[in-house]
Each structure stands twice: as structure tokens, then as C-alpha cells.
DRENDO-1510 file (C-alpha; in Angstrom, 1 decimal, always signed):
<recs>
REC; n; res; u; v; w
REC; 1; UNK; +0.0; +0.0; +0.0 .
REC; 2; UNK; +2.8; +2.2; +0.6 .
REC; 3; UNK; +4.6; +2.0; -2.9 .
REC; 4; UNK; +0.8; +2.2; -4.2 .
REC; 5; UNK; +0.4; +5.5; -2.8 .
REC; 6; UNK; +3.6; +6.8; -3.4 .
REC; 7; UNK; +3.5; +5.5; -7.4 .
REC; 8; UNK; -0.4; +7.5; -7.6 .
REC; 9; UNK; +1.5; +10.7; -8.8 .
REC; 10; UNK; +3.4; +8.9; -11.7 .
REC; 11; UNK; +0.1; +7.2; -12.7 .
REC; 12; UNK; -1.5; +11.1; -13.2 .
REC; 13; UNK; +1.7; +12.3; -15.0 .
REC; 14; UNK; +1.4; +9.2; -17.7 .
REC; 15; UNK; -2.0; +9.1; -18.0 .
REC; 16; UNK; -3.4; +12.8; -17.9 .
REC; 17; UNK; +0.2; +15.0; -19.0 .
REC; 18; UNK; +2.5; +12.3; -21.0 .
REC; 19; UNK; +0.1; +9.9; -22.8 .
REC; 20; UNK; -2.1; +13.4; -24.9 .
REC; 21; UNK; +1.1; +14.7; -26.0 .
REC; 22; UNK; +1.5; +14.3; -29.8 .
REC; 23; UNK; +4.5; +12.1; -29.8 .
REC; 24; UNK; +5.3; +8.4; -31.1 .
REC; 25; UNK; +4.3; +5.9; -29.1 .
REC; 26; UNK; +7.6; +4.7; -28.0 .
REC; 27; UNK; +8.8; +7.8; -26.9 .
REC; 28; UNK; +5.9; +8.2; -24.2 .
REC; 29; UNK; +6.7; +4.4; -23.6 .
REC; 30; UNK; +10.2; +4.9; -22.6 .
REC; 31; UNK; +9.6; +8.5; -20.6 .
REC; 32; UNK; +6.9; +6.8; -18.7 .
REC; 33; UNK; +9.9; +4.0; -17.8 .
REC; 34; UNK; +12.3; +6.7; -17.0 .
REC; 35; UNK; +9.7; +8.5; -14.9 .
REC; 36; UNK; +8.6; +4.9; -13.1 .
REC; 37; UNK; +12.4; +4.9; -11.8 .
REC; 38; UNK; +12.3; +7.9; -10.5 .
REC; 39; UNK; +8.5; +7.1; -8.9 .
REC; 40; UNK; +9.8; +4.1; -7.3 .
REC; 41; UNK; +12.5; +6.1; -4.7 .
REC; 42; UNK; +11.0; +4.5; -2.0 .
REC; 43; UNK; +11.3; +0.9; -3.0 .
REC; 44; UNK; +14.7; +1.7; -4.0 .
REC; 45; UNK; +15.0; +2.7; -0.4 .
REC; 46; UNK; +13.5; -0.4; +1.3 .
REC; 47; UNK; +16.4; -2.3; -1.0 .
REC; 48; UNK; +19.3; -0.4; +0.1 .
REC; 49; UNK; +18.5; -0.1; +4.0 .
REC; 50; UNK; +15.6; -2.9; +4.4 .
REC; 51; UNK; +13.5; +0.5; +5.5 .
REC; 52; UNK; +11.7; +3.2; +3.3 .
REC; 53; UNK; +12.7; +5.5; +6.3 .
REC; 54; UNK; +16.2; +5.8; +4.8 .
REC; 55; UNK; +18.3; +5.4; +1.9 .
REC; 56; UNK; +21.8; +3.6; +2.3 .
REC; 57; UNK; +22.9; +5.8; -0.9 .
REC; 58; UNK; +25.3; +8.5; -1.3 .
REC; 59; UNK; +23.9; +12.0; -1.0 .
REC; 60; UNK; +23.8; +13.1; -4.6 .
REC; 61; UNK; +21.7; +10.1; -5.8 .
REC; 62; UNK; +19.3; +10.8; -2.7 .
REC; 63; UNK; +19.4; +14.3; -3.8 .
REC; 64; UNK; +18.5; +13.7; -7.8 .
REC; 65; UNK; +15.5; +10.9; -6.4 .
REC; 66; UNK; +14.0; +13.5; -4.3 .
REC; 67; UNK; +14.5; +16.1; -7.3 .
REC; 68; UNK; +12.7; +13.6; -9.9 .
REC; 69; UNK; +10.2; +12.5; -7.5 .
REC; 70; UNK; +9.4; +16.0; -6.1 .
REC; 71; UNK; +9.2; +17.0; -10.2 .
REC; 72; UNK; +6.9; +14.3; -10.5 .
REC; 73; UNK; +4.4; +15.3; -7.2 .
REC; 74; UNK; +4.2; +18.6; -8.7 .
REC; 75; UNK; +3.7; +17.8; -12.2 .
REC; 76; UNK; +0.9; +15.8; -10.9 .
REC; 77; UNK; -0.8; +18.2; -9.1 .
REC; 78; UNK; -0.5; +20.6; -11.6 .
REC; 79; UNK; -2.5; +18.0; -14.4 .
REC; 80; UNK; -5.4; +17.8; -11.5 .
REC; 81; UNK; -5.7; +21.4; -11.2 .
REC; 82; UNK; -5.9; +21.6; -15.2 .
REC; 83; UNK; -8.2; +18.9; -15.7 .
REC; 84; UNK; -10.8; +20.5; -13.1 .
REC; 85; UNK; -10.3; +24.0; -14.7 .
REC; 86; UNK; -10.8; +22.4; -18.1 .
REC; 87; UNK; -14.1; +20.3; -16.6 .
REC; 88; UNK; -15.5; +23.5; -15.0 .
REC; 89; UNK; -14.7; +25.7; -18.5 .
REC; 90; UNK; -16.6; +22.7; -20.5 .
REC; 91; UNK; -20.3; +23.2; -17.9 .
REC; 92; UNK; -19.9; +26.8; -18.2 .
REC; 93; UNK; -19.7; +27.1; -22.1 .
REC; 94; UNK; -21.1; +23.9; -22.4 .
REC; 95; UNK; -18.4; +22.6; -25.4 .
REC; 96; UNK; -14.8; +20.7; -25.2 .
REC; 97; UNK; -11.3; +22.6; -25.0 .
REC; 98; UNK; -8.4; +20.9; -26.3 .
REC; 99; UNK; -5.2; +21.3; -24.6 .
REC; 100; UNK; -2.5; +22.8; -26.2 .
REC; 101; UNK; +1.0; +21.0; -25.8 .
REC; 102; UNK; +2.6; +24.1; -24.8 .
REC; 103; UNK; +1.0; +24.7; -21.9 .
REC; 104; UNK; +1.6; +21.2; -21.2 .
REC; 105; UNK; +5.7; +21.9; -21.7 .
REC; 106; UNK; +5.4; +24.9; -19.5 .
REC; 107; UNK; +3.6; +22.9; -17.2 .
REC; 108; UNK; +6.7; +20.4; -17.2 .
REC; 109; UNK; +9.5; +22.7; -17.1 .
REC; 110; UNK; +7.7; +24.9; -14.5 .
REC; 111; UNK; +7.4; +21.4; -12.1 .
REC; 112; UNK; +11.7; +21.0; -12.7 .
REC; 113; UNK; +12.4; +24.1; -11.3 .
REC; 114; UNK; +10.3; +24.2; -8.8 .
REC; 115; UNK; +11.5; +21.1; -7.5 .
REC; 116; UNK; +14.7; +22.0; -7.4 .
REC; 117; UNK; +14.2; +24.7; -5.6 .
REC; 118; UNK; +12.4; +22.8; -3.1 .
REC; 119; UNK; +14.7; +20.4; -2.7 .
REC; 120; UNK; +17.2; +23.2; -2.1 .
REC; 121; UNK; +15.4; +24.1; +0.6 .
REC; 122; UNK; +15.0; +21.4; +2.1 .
REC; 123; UNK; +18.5; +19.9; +2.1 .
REC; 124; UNK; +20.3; +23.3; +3.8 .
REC; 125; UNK; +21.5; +24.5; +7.1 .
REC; 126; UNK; +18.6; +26.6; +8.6 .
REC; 127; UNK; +19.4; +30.4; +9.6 .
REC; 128; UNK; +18.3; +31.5; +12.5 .
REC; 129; UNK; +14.6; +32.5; +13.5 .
REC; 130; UNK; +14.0; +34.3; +16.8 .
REC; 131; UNK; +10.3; +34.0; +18.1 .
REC; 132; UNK; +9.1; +35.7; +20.9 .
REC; 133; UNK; +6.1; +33.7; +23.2 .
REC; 134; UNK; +4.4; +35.3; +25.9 .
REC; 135; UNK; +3.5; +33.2; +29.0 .
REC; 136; UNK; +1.5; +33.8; +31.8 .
REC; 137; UNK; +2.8; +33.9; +35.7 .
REC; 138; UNK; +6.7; +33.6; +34.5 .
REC; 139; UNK; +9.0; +34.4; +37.1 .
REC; 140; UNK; +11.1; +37.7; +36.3 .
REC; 141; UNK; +14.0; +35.9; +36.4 .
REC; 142; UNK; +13.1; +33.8; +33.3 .
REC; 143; UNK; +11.6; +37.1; +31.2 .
REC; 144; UNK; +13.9; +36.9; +28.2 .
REC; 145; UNK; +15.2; +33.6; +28.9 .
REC; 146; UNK; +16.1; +31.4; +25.4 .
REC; 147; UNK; +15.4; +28.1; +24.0 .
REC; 148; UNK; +16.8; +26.9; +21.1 .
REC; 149; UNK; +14.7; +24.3; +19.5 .
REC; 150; UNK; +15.7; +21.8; +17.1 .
REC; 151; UNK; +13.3; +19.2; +15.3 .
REC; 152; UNK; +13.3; +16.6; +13.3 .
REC; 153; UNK; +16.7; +16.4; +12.3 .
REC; 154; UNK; +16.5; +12.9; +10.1 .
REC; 155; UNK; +20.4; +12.8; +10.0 .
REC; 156; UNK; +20.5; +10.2; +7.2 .
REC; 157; UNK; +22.7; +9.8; +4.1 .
REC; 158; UNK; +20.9; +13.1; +3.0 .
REC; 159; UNK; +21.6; +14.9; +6.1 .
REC; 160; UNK; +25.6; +13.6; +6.8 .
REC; 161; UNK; +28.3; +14.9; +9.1 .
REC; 162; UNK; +29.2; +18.0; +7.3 .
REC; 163; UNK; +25.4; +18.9; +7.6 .
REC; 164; UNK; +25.3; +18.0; +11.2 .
REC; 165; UNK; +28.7; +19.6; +12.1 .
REC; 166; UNK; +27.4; +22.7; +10.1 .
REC; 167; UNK; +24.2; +22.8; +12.0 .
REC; 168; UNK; +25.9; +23.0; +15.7 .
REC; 169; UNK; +28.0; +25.6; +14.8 .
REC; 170; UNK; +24.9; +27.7; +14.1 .
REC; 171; UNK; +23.1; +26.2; +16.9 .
REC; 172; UNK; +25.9; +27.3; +19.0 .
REC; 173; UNK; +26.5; +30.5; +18.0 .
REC; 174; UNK; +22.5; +31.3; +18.8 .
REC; 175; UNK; +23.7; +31.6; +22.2 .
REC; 176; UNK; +20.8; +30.3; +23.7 .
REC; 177; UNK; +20.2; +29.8; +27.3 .
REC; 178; UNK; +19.2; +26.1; +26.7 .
REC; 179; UNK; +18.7; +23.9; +23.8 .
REC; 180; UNK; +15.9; +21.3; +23.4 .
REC; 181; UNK; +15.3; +18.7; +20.4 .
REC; 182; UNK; +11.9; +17.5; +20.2 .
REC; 183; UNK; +12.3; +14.2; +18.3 .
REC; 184; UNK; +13.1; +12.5; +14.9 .
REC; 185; UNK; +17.0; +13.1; +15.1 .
REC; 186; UNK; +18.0; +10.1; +12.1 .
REC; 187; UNK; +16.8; +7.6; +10.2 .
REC; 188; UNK; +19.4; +4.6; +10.5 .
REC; 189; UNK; +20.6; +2.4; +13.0 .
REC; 190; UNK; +23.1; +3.4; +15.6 .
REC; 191; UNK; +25.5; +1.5; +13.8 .
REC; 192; UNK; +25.3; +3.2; +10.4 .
REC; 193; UNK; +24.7; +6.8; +11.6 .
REC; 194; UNK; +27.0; +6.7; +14.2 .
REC; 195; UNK; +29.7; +8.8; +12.0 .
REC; 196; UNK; +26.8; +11.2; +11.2 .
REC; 197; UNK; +25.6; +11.9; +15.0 .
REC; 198; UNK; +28.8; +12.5; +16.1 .
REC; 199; UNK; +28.7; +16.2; +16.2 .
REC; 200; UNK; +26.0; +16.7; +18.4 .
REC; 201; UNK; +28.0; +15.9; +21.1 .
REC; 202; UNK; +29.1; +19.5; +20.3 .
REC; 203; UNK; +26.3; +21.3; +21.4 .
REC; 204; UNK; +26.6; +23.7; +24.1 .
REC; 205; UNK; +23.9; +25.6; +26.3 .
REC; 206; UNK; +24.6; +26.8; +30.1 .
REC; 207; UNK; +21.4; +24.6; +31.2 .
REC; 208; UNK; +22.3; +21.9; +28.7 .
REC; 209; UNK; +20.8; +20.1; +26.6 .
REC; 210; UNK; +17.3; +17.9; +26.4 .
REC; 211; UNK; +15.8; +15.8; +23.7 .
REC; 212; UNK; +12.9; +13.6; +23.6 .
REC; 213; UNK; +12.6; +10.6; +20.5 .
REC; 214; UNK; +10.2; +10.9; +17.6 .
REC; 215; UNK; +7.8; +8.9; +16.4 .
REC; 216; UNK; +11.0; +7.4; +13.3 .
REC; 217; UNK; +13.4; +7.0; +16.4 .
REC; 218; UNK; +10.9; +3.8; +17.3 .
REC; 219; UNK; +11.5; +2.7; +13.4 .
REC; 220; UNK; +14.8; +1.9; +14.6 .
REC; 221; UNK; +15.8; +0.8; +18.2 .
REC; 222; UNK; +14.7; +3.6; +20.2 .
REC; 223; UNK; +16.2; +2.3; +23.6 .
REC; 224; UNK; +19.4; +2.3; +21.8 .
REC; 225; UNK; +19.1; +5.3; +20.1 .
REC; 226; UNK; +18.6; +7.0; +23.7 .
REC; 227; UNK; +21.6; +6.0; +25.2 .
REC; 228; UNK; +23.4; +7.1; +22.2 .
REC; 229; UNK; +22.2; +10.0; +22.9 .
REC; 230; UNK; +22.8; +10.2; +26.1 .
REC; 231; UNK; +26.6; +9.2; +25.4 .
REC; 232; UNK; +26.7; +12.3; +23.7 .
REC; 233; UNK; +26.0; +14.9; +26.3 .
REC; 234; UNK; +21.9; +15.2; +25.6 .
REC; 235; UNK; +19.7; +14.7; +28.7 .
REC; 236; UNK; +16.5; +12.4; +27.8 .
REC; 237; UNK; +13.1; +13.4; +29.1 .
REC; 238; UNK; +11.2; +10.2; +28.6 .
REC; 239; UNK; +7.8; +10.8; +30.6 .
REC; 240; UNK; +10.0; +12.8; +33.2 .
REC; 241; UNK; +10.9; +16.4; +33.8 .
REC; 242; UNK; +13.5; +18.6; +34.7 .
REC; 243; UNK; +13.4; +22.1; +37.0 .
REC; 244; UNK; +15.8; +24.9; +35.5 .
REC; 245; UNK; +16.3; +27.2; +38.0 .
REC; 246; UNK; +17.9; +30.7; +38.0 .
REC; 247; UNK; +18.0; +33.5; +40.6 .
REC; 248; UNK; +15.5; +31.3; +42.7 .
REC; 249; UNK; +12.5; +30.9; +40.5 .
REC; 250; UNK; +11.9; +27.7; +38.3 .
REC; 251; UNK; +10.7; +26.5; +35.2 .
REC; 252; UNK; +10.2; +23.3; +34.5 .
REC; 253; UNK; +10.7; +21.3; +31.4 .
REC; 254; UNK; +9.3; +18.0; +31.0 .
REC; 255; UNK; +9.2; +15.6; +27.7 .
REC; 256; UNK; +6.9; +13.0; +26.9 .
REC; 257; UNK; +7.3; +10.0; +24.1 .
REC; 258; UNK; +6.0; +9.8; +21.2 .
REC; 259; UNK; +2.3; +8.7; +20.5 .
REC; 260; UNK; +3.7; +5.8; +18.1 .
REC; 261; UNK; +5.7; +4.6; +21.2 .
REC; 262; UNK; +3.2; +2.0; +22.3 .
REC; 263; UNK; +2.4; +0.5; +18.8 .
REC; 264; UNK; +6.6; -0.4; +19.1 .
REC; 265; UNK; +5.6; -1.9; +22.6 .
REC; 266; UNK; +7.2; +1.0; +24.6 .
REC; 267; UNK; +5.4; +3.2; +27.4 .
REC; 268; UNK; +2.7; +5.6; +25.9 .
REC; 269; UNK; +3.2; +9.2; +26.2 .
REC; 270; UNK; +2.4; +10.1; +29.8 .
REC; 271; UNK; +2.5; +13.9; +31.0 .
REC; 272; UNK; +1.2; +13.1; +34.7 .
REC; 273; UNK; +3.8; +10.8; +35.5 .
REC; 274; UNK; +6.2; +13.6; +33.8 .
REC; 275; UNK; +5.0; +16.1; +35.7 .
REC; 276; UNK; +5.0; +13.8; +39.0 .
REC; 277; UNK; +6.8; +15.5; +41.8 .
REC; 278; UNK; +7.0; +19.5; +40.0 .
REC; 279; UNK; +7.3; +22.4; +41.9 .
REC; 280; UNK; +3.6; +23.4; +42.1 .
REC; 281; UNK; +3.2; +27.4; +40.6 .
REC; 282; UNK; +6.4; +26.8; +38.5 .
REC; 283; UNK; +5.3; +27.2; +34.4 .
REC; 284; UNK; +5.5; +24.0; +32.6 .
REC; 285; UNK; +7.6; +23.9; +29.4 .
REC; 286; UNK; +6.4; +20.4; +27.5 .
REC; 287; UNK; +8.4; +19.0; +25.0 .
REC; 288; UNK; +6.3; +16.3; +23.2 .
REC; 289; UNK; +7.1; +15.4; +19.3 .
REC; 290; UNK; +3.8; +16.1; +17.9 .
REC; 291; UNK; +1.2; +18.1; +18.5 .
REC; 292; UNK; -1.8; +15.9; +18.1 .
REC; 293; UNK; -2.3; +16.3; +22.1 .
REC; 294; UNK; -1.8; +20.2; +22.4 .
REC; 295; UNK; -5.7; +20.3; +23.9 .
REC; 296; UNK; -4.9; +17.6; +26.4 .
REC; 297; UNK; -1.3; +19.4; +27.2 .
REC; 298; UNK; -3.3; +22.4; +28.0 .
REC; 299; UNK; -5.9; +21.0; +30.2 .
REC; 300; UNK; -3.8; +19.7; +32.4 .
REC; 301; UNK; -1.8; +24.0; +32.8 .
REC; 302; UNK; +1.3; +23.6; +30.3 .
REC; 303; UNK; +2.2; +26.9; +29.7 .
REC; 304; UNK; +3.9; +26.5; +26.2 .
REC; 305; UNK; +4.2; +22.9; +24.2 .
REC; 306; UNK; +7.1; +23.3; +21.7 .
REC; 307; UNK; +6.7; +20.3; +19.0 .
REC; 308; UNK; +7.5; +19.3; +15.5 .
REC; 309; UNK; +7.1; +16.2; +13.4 .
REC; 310; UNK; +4.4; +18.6; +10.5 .
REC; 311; UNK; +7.8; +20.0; +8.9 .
REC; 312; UNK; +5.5; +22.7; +8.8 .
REC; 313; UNK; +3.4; +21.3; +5.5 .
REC; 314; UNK; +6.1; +21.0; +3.3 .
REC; 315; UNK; +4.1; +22.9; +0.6 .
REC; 316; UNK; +2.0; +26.1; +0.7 .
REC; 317; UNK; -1.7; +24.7; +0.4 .
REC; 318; UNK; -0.9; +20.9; +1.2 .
REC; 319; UNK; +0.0; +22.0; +4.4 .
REC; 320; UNK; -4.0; +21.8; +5.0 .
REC; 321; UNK; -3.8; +18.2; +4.2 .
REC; 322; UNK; -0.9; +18.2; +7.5 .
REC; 323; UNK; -3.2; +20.1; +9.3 .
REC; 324; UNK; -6.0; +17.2; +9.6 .
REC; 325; UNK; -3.4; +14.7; +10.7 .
REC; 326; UNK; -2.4; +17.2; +13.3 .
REC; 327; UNK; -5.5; +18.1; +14.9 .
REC; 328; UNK; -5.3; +21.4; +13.1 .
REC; 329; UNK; -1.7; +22.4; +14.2 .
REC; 330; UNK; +1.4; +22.5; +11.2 .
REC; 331; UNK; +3.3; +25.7; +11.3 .
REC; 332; UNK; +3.7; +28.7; +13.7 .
REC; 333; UNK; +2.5; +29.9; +16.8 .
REC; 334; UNK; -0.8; +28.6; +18.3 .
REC; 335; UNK; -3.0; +29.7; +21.4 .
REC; 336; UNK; -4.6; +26.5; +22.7 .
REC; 337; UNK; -7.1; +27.6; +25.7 .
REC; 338; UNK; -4.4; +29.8; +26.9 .
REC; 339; UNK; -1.4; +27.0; +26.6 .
REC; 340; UNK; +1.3; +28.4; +23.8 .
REC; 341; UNK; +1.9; +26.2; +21.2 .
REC; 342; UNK; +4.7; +26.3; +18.7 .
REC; 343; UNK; +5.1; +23.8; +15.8 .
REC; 344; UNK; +8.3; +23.9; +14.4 .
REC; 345; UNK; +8.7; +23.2; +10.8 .
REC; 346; UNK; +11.6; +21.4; +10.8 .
REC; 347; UNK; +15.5; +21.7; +10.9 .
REC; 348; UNK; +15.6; +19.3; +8.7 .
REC; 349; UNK; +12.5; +17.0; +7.1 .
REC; 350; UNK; +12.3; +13.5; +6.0 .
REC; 351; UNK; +14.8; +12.4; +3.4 .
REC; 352; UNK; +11.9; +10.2; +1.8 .
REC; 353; UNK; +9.8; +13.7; +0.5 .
REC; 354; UNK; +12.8; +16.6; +0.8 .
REC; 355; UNK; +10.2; +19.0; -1.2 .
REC; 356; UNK; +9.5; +22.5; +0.6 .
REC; 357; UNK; +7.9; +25.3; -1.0 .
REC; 358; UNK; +6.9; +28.5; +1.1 .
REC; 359; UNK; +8.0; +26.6; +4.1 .
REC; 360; UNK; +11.1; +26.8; +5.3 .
REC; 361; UNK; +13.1; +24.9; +7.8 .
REC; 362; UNK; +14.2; +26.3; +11.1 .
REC; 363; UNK; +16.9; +26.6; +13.3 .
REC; 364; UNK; +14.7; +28.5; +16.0 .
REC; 365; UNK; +15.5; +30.7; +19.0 .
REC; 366; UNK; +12.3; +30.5; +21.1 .
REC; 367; UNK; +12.4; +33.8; +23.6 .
REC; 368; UNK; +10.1; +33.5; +26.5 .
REC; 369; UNK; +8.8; +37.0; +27.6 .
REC; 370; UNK; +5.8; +37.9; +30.4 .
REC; 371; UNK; +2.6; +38.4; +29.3 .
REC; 372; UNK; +1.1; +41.3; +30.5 .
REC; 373; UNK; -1.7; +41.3; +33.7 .
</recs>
């Protein structure tokens, strides 16, 4: 069912752009072929890792797949789009329009570039975004206090060392007052991203840094992937919390796991037992992967819930489509009966779909602030 779905797109390109064009036969025979390759990324995936989560290939192959693939997504939804403009135009004037081919070329090329320039996006180091949240009864001490957030990471053959080792350079020049990663750092065993991981041990903050796994952390050994993590300097809140304290006041920060945890047979996400034991009064910073549970988060008087996992939509208008998965939350800044929510879209995305148009990844420097009254 997976490969089905991912192989719908090349279906619409043959049928509905290649197959109308006035061209031999053989020609659309052997484009469709070409394009099929390309369609099948994911299978070629499964075969080089045993996963469609990653793809044991070097970077510049992953990088042309994602380029023909994302060429093809587009393509298609360009085709649907025409086709429902041309069935609209055909009730209103009530006869048949033919296509031209040019418009179907145009159509093509257009889909090439914009691909690449989503890919582009996709595949480079963030700069840095500084967003300011408000919260309710936070202590002076903590009013301008910064987090720097960093999500779904997917350090993979697309997302190598040099990436990585780029990445905490700017993460450590943000100068933030603690870092926090809420979830999908790779895609890949311990054993083949080892290399890859390795400069995360780099990461600096003066209250240190947290992380808390992803739902594609439980695609591959999460225990392990937490003590790796662990070995390299991170603190793991796994249904537990932390107090940060400065000048006498508190915050605390607690991290919950992932809602695919207990389909792996691991402990469900569990913010009491988190919170068990918190300073009473103290704001409660959540760090949970994805956002689905923002409603519950709130009911039970988080003051902000930082997560991820969306990558923000991917693509302006699509990112509706993320949005019904998500219980409404993909991108940006949400009030959720008076709990702040912020859903990161991404430091990085998903290797399998490395596609963004109109929304950008993130290396992001949250800024707490008091709200006023």
C-alpha cells in the first residue's frame, strides 16, 4: 500500500500529461519508464537499507531521487488542477477545450524548477529565526530567557556529518540559554549513523541540553538510540521532567514520548507521571514530538508545548492536508485555551519527501517573555 500510494502521482503524470502529447508511441513508452524509476524512490530505499525511512545511498543520488520524485508530485498536481479548470470551463460554455502541448511543456518545465528549488530548501542548514512567546505567571528571572529548538533532524545519508557539524555551529552560535530537540533526530541504525551523529556531542547551552525521541526514532531501536544519545551529552526526558532554575525561581521542562511509542511496545506518552513530583506554581515547558495532544497538554496548565514532526506542511496549500493529521496544528504559533503552542517546521525534514515550498526549515530561538496582567 505504501509504494501504491507513493507511485499514484506517476500514474496522473502518464496518464493525464504524458500519454495526450503528440509524440510516437515509443517515446511516451520509454519517458513513462524513466519517470517509473524515478517514482519508485522509496522501493529503491526499502532495498538499500531494508526501510523506506532511509536510503543507504550516497547523498547526490538521494538528492537527484528526491528532485525527480518531487518534479513528478508537482507535475501531478499541476495536471489535476488543469483537468478540473478544463471540466468546469466545459459546464460553463457547455463545449470541449483541447489542450494545447505548450501549456503542457510549461507545465513540465515549471514542475523541474520548482522542484529544485524545493529540494534546495530542504537539504540546507537553517538560519536562524528568533520567536518571541508570551507566557502567563513567568518568574522575572526567566523574562527573556532562550530556547533553542531543534526538530526533526533525520540525520541520514541526506543529512551527513558535514550537515550535522554545520548545524551545531549555528546552533551554537545562537547563544541560547538552553537547547531542546523534540524528536526525529536520524533515520538509521546506531551502527550506520553513528559517524553522522557525532557532532551533536558539540552542542553547548549553560542549562544543557534535552531531547525527547520521535515517532521514526521507534522505526529503529529507540532504547538504543537514547543511550546514544545520552553518550553524547543530551539529557533524555522520557515521561520525566527537569526544574531549570535561575536567581530562585523555576521552570520546568518536561518531555513526553511519542504517540507511536506503544504501537513499538514501549510506554505511551504520559505527561502526569512527567510532571509527578514538579514544583507546584512553576510554568511547565512540554516538549512532546507532535502536536496531536496540544488540547490535552493544555488541560492539564502547560504553559507553552514546543513540538515538531508537520515540517511545517512541506508545501503552501498541502499543508492543510498536514493540518487534519495534526489536529489542526502544522506551522507557527498557536494559542490552545491559553497554553502556547509552537510547531516547528523542521531543521531538517524526512529524506523520503525533501520538497518544501513556502515553508522553510528552522533553526529556532524561542524567547520566553511575560505576558502582561
Amino acid at each position: 500500500m505504501f509504494h501504491f500510494v507513493f507511485t499514484l502521482p506517476w500514474l496522473v503524470v502518464v496518464t493525464r500529461f504524458l500519454w495526450p502529447l503528440p509524440w510516437r508511441r515509443s517515446a511516451k513508452v520509454a519517458v513513462a519508464l524513466i519517470l517509473l524509476l524515478a517514482a519508485q524512490y522509496h522501493l529503491f530505499s526499502r532495498l538499500s537499507s531494508g526501510s523506506v525511512f532511509t536510503a543507504e545511498m550516497p547523498r547526490s543520488l538521494v538528492i537527484l531521487f528526491n528532485w525527480g520524485f518531487g518534479a513528478i508530485l508537482l507535475l501531478a498536481l499541476m495536471q489535476i488542477v488543469l483537468d478540473l479548470a478544463t471540466v468546469l470551463a466545459r459546464l460553463v460554455r457547455a463545449r470541449r477545450r483541447v489542450i494545447a502541448p505548450g501549456l503542457r511543456y510549461a507545465m513540465a518545465g515549471a514542475a523541474l524548477v520548482l522542484a529544485a528549488i524545493g529540494v534546495h530548501q530542504a537539504i540546507r542548514v537553517p538560519p536562524l529565526k528568533d520567536v518571541e512567546v508570551r507566557i502567563h505567571n513567568l518568574p522575572p528571572a526567566f523574562d527573556g530567557y532562550t530556547l533553542l529548538q531543534l526538530t526533526d533532524l533525520h540525520i541520514s545519508p541526506l543529512f551527513p556529518a558535514p550537515w550535522t557539524r554545520a548545524l551545531v555551529e549555528g546552533a551554537n552560535a545562537a547563544n541560547a540559554d538552553l537547547v531542546v530537540i523534540t524528536g526525529d533526530l536520524i533515520d538509521g541504525g546506531v551502527a550506520e549513523r553513528t559517524l553522522d551523529v557525532a557532532a551533536l556531542r558539540g552542542l553547548r547551552a549553560p542549562d544543557g541540553v534535552f531531547v525527547i525521541p520521535g515517532n521514526h526514532e521507534y522505526f529503529f531501536d529507540e532504547p538504543a538510540w537514547m543511550r546514544h544519545f545520552a553518550g553524547l551529552g543530551m539529557r533524555p526526558l522520557e515521561n520525566r521532567h527537569s526544574v531549570i532554575e535561575r536567581r530562585g525561581a523555576q521552570l520546568v521542562l518536561a518531555g513526553v514520548t511519542d504517540l507511536s511509542a506503544s504501537r513499538a511496545g514501549y510506554p505511551q506518552p504520559n505527561l502526569a507521571q512527567a510532571l509527578a513530583g514538579a514544583p507546584r506554581g512553576a510554568p511547565v515547558i512540554l516538549l512532546d514530538h507532535q502536536p496531536r495532544n496540544a488540547r490535552a497538554a493544555a488541560a492539564q496548565g502547560v504553559a507553552l508545548q514546543l513540538s515538531g514532526h508537520t515540517h511545517g506542511g512541506l508545501i503552501v496549500g498541502l499543508d492543510r492536508i498536514f493540518a487534519l493529521a495534526n489536529a489542526g496544528f502544522v506551522s507557527g504559533l498557536y494559542d490552545v485555551q491559553g497554553m502556547q503552542l509552537y510547531v516547528n517546521n523542521g531543521t531538517a525534514l524526512w529524506g523520503g519527501l525533501a520538497l518544501r515550498l513556502g515553508k522553510p526549515s528552522e533553526l529556532t530561538r524561542i524567547i520566553l517573555r511575560r505576558a502582561p496582567g
